[in-house]
N, C-alpha and C positions, 0 to 999 in steps of 0.2 A: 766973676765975669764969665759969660756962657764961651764958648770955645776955648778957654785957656786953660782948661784941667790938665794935668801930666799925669792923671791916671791910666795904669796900663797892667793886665796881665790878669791871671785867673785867678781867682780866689774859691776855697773850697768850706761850705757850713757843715757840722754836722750839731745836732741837738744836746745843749749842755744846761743845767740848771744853772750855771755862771755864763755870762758871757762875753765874750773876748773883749768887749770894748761897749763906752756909755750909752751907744747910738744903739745898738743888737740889746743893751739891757733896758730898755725905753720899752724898743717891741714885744721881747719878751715878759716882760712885767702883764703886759695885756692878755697873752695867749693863756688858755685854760685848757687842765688833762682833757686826753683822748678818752674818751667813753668804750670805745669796745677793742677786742681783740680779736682779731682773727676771722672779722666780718662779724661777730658773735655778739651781740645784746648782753651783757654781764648782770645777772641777777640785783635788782638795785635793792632786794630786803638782806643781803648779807655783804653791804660794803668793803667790810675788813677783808673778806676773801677776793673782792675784785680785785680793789688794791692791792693787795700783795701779787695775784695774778698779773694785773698790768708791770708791777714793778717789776719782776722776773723776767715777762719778758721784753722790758726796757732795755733791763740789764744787759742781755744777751744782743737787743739789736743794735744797741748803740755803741757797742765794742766792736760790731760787723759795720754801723757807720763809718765809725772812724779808721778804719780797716778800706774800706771803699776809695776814702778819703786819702788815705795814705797811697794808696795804688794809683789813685788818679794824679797826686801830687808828683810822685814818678814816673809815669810815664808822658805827663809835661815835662818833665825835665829830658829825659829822655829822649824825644823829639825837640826837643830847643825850642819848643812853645814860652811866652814870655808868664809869668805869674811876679805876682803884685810879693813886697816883704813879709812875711809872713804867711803863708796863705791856708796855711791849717787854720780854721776859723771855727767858733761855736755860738751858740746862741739856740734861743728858744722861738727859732719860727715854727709856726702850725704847720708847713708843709712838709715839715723834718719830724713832727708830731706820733707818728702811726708805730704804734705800739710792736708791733710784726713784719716791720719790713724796714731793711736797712735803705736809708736815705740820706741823700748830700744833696746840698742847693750850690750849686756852680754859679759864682758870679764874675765874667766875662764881657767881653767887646764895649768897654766905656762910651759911649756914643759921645758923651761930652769933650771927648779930647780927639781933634781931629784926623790924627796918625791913627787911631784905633779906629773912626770909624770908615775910614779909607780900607782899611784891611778889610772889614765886613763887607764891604762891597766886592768883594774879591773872591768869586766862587769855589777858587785854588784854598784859598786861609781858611773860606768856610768846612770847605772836605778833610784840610788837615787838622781843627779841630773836633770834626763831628770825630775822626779815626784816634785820635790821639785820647779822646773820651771813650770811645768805644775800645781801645784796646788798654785801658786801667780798669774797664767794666768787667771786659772777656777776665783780665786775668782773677779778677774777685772769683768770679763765674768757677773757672779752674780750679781754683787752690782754695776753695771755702769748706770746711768741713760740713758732712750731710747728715742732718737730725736723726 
């Protein structure tokens, strides 16, 4: 029934070949690898060496996802921002895809539950989550190691 959700708080994606739950493994079933690296067109007469090229640095970015993930997970809490049970989450969306750069899909502000989108309208909750996002970004930013 539309306005009766009691959903509420942040939930954070990063890209997993398993996914947290049946709904994320539905979409993911659909999405198909990234083709290139680094802006870079991968040689399509020697396969074996793209693949394993993307795979390395899957590898690498997706430990810096979850890393992202984890910093934005705290410093919601940190701010007494609300997040949803669980909210480390994965799955295989195409927007978490990109082989060279670490990426989270933040999902926030339920519109379907009215308490949440009363907050939205609220220019105050807006500012304190863009800052509350942006200071789990800064500290990635700080404390990442440099290639």
């Amino acid at each position: 029934m539309p306005g009766t959700s009691a959903a509420k708080g942040a939930s954070f994606y990063t890209l997993s070949d398993q996914a947290s739950d049946a709904q994320t493994a539905r979409l993911a079933a659909r999405e198909n690898q990234a083709d290139l690296l680094a802006g870079i067109q991968l040689p399509s007469q020697d396969k074996e060496v793209a693949t394993i090229l993307i795979d390395l640095a899957m590898r690498e970015t997706t430990t810096q996802s979850k890393r992202v993930s984890s910093l934005l997970i705290t410093a919601f809490k940190k701010a007494d921002m609300p997040l949803v049970p669980g909210p480390d989450r994965h799955a295989g969306f195409m927007v978490l895809k990109a082989p060279d750069v670490p990426s989270v899909l933040v999902e926030l502000g339920f519109l379907s539950t009215p308490g949440e989108a009363r907050k939205l309208d609220d220019s105050g909750y807006r500012k304190d989550l863009a800052r509350t996002l942006a200071d789990g970004i800064d500290t990635w930013f700080k404390t990442r190691r440099n290639p």
